[in-house]
C-alpha positions, 0 to 999 in steps of 0.5 A: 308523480315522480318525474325524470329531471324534475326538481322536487322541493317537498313531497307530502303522503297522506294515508286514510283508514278504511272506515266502513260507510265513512270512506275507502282506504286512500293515499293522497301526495302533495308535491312542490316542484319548480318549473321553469317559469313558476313553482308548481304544486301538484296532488294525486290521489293513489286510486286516480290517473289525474294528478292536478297542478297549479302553477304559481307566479311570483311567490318565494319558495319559503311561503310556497313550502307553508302552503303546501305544509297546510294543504298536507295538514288540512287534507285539502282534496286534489280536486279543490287545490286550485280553489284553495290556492286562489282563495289563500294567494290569489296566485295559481294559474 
């Protein structure tokens, strides 16, 4: 996820317990970046190549950080982010 030249405004790490017949050990990141044109939210997880970005256009910083915030403390699968995001925003592209 890290990225030469690239400006991380916040980095989350969620670890998950091996919990037998429930769910494999894991790690999920939550990311906020700025690009040029948009802020950019960006979750991976540790076992998979495929890291998912959504650019989001005109929303202030301040919010992008609670939303990352609640993708973090929600555990918000990286598969379901642009979902969770146009639900909450309406502003991922």
């Amino acid at each position: 996820m890290e990225r030469a030249g690239q400006e991380y405004l916040a980095v989350y790490r969620r670890d998950f317990s091996e919990l037998e017949g429930l769910q494999q050990a894991e790690q999920v990141t939550y990311a906020l970046r700025r690009g040029q044109n948009a802020l950019c939210f960006l979750a991976k997880r540790r076992s998979s190549q495929q890291e998912v970005c959504c650019k989001l256009r005109g929303l202030d910083e301040a919010f992008a950080g609670r939303l990352l915030c609640y993708m973090y403390e929600n555990a918000v699968a990286p598969e379901q982010l642009p979902d969770v995001l146009h639900d909450l925003c309406d502003a991922a592209v």
